[in-house]
C-alpha positions as CSV (number, residue, x, y, z in Angstrom):
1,X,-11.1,-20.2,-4.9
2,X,-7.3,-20.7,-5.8
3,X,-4.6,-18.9,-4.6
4,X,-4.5,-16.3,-7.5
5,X,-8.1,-15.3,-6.8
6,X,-7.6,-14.9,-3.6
7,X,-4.5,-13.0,-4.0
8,X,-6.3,-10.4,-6.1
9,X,-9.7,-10.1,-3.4
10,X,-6.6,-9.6,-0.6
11,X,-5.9,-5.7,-1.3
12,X,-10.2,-5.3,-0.9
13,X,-10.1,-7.0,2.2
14,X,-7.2,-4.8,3.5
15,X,-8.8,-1.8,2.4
16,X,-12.0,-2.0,3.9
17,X,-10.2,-3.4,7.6
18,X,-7.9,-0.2,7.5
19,X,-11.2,2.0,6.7
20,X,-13.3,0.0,9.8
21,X,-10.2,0.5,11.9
22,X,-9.9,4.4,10.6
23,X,-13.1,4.7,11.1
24,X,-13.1,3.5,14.3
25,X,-10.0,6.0,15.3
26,X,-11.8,8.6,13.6
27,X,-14.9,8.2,15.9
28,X,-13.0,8.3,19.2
29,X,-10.9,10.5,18.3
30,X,-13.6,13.4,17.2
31,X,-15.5,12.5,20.5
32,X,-12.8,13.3,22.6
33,X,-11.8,16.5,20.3
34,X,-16.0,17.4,20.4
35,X,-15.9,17.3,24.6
36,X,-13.0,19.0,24.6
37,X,-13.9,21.7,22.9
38,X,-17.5,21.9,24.2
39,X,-15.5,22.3,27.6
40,X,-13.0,24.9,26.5
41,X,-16.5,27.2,25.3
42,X,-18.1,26.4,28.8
43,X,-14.4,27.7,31.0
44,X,-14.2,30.8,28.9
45,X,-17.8,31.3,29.5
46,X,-17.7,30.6,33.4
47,X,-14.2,32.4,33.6
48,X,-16.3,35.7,32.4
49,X,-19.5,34.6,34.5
50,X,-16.9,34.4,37.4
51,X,-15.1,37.5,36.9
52,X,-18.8,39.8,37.6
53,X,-19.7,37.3,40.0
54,X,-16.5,37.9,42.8
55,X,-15.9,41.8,41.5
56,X,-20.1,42.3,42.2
57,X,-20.2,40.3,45.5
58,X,-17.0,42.6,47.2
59,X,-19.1,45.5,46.1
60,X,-22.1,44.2,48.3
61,X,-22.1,45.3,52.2
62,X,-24.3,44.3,54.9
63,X,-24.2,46.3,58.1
64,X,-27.4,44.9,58.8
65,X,-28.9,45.2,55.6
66,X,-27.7,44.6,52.4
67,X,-26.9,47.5,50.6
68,X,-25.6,47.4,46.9
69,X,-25.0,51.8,46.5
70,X,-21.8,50.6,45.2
71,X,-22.6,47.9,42.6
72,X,-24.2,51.0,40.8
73,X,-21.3,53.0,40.6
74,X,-19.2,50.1,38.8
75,X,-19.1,49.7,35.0
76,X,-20.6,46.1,35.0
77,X,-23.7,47.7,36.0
78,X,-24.0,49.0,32.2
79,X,-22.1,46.0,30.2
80,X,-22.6,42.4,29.6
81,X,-22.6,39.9,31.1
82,X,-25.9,41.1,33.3
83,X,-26.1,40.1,36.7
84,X,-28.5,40.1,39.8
85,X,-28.2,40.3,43.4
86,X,-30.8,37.8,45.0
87,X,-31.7,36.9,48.5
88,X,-32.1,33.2,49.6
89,X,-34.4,31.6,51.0
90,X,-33.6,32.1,54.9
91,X,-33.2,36.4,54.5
92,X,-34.9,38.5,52.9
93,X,-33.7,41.6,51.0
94,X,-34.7,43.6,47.7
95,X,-32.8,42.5,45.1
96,X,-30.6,44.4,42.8
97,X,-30.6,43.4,39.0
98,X,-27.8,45.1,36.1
99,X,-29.3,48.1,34.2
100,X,-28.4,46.4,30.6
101,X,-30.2,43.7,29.6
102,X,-28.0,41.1,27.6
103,X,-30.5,38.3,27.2
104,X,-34.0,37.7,28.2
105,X,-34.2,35.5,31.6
106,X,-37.0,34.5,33.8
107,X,-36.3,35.6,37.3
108,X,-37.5,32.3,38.5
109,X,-34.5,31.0,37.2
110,X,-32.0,33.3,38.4
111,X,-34.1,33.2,42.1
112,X,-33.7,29.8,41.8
113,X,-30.0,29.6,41.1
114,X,-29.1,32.2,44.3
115,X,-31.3,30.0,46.3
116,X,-29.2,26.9,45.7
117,X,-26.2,28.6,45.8
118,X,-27.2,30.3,49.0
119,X,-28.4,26.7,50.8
120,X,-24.8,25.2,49.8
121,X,-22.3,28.0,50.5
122,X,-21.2,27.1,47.0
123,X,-20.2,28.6,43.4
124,X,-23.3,27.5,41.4
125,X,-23.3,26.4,37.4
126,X,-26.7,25.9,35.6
127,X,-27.3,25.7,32.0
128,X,-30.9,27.1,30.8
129,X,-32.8,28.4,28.5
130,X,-33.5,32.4,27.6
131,X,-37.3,33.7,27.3
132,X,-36.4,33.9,23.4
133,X,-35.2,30.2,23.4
134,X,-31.3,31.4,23.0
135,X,-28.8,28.9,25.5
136,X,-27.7,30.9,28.4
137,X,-25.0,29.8,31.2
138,X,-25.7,30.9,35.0
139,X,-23.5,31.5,37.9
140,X,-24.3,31.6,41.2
141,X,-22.1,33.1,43.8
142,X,-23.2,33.5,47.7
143,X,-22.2,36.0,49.9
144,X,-22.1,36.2,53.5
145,X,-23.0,38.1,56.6
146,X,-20.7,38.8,59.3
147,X,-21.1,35.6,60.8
148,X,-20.0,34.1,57.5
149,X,-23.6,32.8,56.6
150,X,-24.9,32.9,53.6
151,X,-27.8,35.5,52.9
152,X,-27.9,35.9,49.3
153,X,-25.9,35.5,46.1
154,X,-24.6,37.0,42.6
155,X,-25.9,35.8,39.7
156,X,-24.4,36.7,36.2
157,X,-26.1,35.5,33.0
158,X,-23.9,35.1,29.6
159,X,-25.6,34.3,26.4
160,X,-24.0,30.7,25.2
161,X,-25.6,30.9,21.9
162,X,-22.4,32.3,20.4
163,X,-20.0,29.6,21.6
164,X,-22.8,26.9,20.8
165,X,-22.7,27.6,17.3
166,X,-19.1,28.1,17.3
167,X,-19.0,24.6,18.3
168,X,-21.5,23.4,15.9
169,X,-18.9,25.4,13.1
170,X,-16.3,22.7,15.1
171,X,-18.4,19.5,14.9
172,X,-19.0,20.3,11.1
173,X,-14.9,21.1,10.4
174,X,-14.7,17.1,12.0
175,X,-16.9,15.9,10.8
176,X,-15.8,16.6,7.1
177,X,-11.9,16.0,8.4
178,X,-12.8,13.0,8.9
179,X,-15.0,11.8,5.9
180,X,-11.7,13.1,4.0
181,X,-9.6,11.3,5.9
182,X,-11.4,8.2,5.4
183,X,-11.1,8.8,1.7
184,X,-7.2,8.9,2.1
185,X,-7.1,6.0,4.1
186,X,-9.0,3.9,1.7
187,X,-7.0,5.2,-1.2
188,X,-3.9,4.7,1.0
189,X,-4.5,1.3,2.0
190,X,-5.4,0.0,-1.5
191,X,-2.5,1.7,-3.0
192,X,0.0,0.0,0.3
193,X,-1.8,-3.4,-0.4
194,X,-1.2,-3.7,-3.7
195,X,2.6,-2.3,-3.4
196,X,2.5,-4.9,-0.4
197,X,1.6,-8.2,-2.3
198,X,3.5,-7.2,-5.2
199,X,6.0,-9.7,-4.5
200,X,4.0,-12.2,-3.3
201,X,1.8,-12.2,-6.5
202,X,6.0,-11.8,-8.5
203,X,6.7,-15.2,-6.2
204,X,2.9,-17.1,-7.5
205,X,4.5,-15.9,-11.1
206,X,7.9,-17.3,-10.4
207,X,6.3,-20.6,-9.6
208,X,4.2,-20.5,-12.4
209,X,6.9,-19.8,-15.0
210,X,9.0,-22.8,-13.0
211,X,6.2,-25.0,-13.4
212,X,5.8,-24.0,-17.2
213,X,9.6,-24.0,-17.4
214,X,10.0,-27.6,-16.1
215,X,7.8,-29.0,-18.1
216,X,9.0,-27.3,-21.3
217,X,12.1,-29.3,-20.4
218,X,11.5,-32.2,-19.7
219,X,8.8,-32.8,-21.9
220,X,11.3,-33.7,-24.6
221,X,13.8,-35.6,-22.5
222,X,11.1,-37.5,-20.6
223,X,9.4,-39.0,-24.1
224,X,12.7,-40.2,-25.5
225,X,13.3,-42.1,-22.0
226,X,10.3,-44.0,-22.1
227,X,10.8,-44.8,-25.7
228,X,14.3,-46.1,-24.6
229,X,13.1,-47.9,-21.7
230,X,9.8,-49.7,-24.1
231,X,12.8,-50.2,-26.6
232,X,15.1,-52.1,-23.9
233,X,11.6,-54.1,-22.7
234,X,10.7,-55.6,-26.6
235,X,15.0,-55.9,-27.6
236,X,16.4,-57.5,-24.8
237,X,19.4,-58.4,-26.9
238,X,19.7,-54.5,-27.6
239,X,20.4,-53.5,-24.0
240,X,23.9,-52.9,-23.8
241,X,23.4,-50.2,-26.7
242,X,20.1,-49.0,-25.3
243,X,21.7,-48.7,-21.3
244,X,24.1,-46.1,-21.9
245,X,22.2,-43.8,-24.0
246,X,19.4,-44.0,-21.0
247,X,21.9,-42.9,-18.7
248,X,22.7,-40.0,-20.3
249,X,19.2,-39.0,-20.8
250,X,19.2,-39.5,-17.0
251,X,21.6,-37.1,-16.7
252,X,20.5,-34.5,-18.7
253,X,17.2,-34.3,-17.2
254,X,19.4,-34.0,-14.0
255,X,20.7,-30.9,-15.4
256,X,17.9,-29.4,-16.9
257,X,16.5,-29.6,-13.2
258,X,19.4,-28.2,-11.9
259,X,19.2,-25.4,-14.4
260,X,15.5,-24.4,-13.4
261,X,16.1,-24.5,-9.6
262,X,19.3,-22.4,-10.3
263,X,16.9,-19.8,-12.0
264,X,13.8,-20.1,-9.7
265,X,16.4,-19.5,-7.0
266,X,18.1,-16.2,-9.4
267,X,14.6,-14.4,-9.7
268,X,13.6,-15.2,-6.2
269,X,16.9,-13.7,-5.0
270,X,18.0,-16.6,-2.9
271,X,21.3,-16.8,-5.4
272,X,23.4,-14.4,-7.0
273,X,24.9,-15.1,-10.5
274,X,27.9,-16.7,-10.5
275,X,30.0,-14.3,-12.6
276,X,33.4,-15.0,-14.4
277,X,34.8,-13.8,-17.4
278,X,33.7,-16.7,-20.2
279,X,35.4,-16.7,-23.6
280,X,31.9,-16.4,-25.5
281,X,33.3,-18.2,-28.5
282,X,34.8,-21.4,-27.2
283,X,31.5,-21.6,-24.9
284,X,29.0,-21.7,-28.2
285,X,31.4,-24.3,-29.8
286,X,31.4,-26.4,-27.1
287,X,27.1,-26.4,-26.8
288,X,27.4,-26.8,-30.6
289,X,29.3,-30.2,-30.5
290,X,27.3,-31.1,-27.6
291,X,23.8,-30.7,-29.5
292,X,22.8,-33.8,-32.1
293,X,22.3,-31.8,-34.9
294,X,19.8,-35.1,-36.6
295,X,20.8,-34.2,-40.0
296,X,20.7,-30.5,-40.0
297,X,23.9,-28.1,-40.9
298,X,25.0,-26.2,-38.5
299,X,27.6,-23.6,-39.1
300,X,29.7,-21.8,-36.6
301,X,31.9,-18.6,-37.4
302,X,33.7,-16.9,-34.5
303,X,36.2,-14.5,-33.6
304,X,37.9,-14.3,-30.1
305,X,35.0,-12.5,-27.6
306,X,35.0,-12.3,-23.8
307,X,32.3,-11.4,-21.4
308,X,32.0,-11.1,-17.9
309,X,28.7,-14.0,-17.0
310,X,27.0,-17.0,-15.2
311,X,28.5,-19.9,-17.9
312,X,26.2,-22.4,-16.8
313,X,23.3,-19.8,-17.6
314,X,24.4,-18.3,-20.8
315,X,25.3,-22.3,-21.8
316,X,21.9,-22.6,-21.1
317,X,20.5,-20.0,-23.4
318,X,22.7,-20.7,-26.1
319,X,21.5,-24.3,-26.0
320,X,17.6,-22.9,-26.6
321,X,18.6,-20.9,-29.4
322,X,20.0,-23.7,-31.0
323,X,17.3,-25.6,-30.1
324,X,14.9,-23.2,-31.6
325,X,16.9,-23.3,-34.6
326,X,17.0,-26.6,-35.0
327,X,13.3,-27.1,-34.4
328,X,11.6,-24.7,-36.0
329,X,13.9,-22.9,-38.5
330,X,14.1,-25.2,-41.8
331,X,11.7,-25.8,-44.9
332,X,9.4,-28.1,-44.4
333,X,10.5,-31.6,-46.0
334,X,14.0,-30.6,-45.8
335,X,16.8,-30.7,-43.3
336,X,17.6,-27.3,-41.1
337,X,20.3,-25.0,-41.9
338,X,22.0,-22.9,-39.3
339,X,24.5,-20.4,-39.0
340,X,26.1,-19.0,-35.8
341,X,28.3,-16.1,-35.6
342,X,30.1,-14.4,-32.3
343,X,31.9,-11.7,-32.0
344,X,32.3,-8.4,-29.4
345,X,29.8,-10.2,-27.2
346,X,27.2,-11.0,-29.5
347,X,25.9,-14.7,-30.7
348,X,23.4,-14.2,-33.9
349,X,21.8,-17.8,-34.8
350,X,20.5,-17.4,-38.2
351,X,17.9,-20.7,-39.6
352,X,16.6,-21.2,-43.1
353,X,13.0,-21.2,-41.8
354,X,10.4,-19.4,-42.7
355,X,11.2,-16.2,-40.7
356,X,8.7,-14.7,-38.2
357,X,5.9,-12.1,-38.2
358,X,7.6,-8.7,-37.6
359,X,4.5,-7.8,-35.4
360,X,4.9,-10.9,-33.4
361,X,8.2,-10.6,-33.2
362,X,8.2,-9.2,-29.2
363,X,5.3,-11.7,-28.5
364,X,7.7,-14.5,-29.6
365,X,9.8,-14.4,-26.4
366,X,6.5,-14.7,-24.1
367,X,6.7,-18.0,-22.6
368,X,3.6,-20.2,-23.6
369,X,3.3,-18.1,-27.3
370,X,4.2,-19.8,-30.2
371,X,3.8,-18.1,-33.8
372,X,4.5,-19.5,-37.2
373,X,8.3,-19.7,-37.2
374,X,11.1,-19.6,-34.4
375,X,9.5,-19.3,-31.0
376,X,8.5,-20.9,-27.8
377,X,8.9,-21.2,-23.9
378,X,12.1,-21.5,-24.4
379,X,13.1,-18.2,-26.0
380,X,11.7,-16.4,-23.0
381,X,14.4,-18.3,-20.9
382,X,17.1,-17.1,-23.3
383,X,15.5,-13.5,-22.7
384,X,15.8,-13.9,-19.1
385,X,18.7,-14.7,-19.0
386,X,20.2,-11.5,-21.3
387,X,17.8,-9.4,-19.1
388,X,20.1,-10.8,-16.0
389,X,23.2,-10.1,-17.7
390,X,22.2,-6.7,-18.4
391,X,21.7,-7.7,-22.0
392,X,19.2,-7.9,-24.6
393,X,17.3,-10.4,-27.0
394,X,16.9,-9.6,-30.4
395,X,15.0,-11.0,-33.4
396,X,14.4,-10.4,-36.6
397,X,14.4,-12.4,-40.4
398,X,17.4,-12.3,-42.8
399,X,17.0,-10.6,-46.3
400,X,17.4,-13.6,-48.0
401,X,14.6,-15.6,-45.5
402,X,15.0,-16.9,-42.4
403,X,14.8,-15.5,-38.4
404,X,17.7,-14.2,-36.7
405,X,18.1,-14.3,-33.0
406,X,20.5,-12.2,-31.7
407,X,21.9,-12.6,-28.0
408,X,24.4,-9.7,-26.6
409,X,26.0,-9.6,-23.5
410,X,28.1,-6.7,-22.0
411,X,31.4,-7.8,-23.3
412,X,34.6,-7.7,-21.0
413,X,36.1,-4.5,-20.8
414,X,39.6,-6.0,-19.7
């Protein structure tokens, strides 16, 4: 799997590691929030239980026997939660139970509740079962004889059936919180990932279109060195003539290289543009008289035009349009024609070619497309390069036949 490939299967990867590790959260956290809220339920419950338990057993009063003639006057006796006053197992009294029945409860369960809290001089929790299968929660609280022994103890009964289904209600409410929250995790992460490895999958392009670039360049270059250096190999007696010309081949491939890295370097924002005002017109006769025209007419008209740019850059773009031009715009059989014209920041090359498609006209400056007429990786450099500027690429064919690329720039306001 190359680099692309795996590039694109990254944001997957990182969406279903934040959904295991939000999941994961998710889980302890609900388990914690599910405890904590079973146990609030059970301290309201035992806070109430404990409320009947110590009002009911500073009603009871032993002067020998217990007595529990004032239990009966107190309004508890009549509300919930019901209670009983129960012997343990060492003394033996009648016990007492609440006139309103809240819940159904064996009385071997509340018997067996005072007798444990009665044996351990202790409050007493138990969790049990009603007669009609409902949850109830018991407490247990002993009371003592003069001699501070325990003889018997309180025990209030509160229906739990309410606060368990309350807490079923809360389980649910997390439950779905968090199946929702796992859907805006994933949706989350995916949408992070891919803003994430944005630029990393802009710096795979950037090589790419180097790559591309470089050997768009030197393609040409390259072909006419070797055909120099074959040349120099069968003439010997041509070498002096053929030396120098390889040199400069040399060096232009040394610029063209230079040229790249200075873009590659520009998009991956390494290096700024070097901007200085240019006069626009003396820099497109200069890349003119530079460029073997091999036959072909080339025309320049100009008129005094400044703008604020990167020279080696705009040099550069100039030099593919002219290229293009050269190239591509002419009759077939018959040498090219080209015109050039700047003025108020603009340079129009106009060939004698046979024009280009009007619908392919935007696809023309997309590097590695090539139509009919005036196109090719090298117009998308050109396009880059206005797009840097702050400028624009234009194309599109003359009246009387023939493509037009225009190239503006912001032009120099002082």
């Amino acid at each position: 799997m190359n680099a692309s490939a795996r590039l694109r299967t990254l944001p997957r990867w990182i969406t279903l590691w934040s959904l295991l590790a939000g999941a994961a959260g998710i889980v302890v956290l609900g388990t914690l929030l599910v405890r904590s809220d079973a146990a609030r339920r059970d301290a309201e419950i035992d806070a109430e239980l404990r409320r009947v338990t110590s009002t009911v057993s500073r009603l009871v009063r032993y002067d020998g026997t217990v007595t529990t003639a004032a239990v009966l006057r107190d309004p508890l006796e009549e509300s919930c939660p019901q209670f009983a006053v129960l012997p343990g197992a060492a003394v033996r009294f009648g016990g007492h139970f609440s006139r309103h029945e809240c819940v159904p409860v064996d009385p071997v369960v509340l018997t067996s509740a005072a007798e444990r809290a009665t044996a351990s001089g202790r409050l007493t929790w138990v969790s049990a079962v009603a007669e009609d299968g409902r949850p109830i929660r018991l407490v247990a609280e002993p009371f003592r004889q003069p001699d501070q022994q325990a003889i018997g103890a309180v025990v209030a009964v509160a229906d739990a059936a309410p606060a368990a289904a309350a807490h079923r209600q809360t389980i649910l409410v997390l439950v779905a919180g968090g199946a929702l929250l796992l859907v805006v995790i994933g949706v989350a992460g995916r949408l992070l990932a891919a803003r994430a490895l944005r630029p990393v999958a802009a710096a795979l392009e950037q090589q790419e279109v180097l790559l591309a670039d470089t050997a768009h360049d030197l393609r040409t270059p390259v072909a006419a060195l070797r055909a120099l250096a074959e040349a120099a190999l069968l003439n010997p007696g041509h070498r002096a003539e053929l030396l120098p010309r390889t040199v400069e081949l040399a060096q232009r491939m040394g610029t063209i290289i230079d040229g790249v890295l200075i873009r590659a370097r520009l998009a991956a924002g390494v290096q700024t543009l070097e901007r200085e005002p240019v006069w626009l017109d003396q820099l497109v006769s200069t890349v003119v008289d530079e460029t073997p025209a091999e036959g072909a007419q080339v025309t320049v008209t100009t008129a005094p035009s400044r703008v604020v740019a990167d020279a080696a850059l705009v040099r550069r773009a100039i030099g593919n349009l002219l290229d293009n031009a050269l190239r591509h715009g002419r009759v077939p059989g018959q040498a090219a024609i080209v015109h050039i014209t700047v003025a108020g920041g603009r340079v129009m090359v106009a060939d004698h070619g046979p024009g280009i498609d009007p619908e392919l006209a935007d696809a023309a400056f997309d590097r590695f497309h090539s139509t009919g007429g005036s196109s090719g990786l090298g117009l998308s450099i050109v396009r880059w390069v206005a797009e840097a500027h702050g400028g624009v690429l234009r194309v599109y064919n003359a009246e009387e036949g023939g493509a037009i690329f225009e190239l503006a720039l912001p032009a120099d306001a002082g």
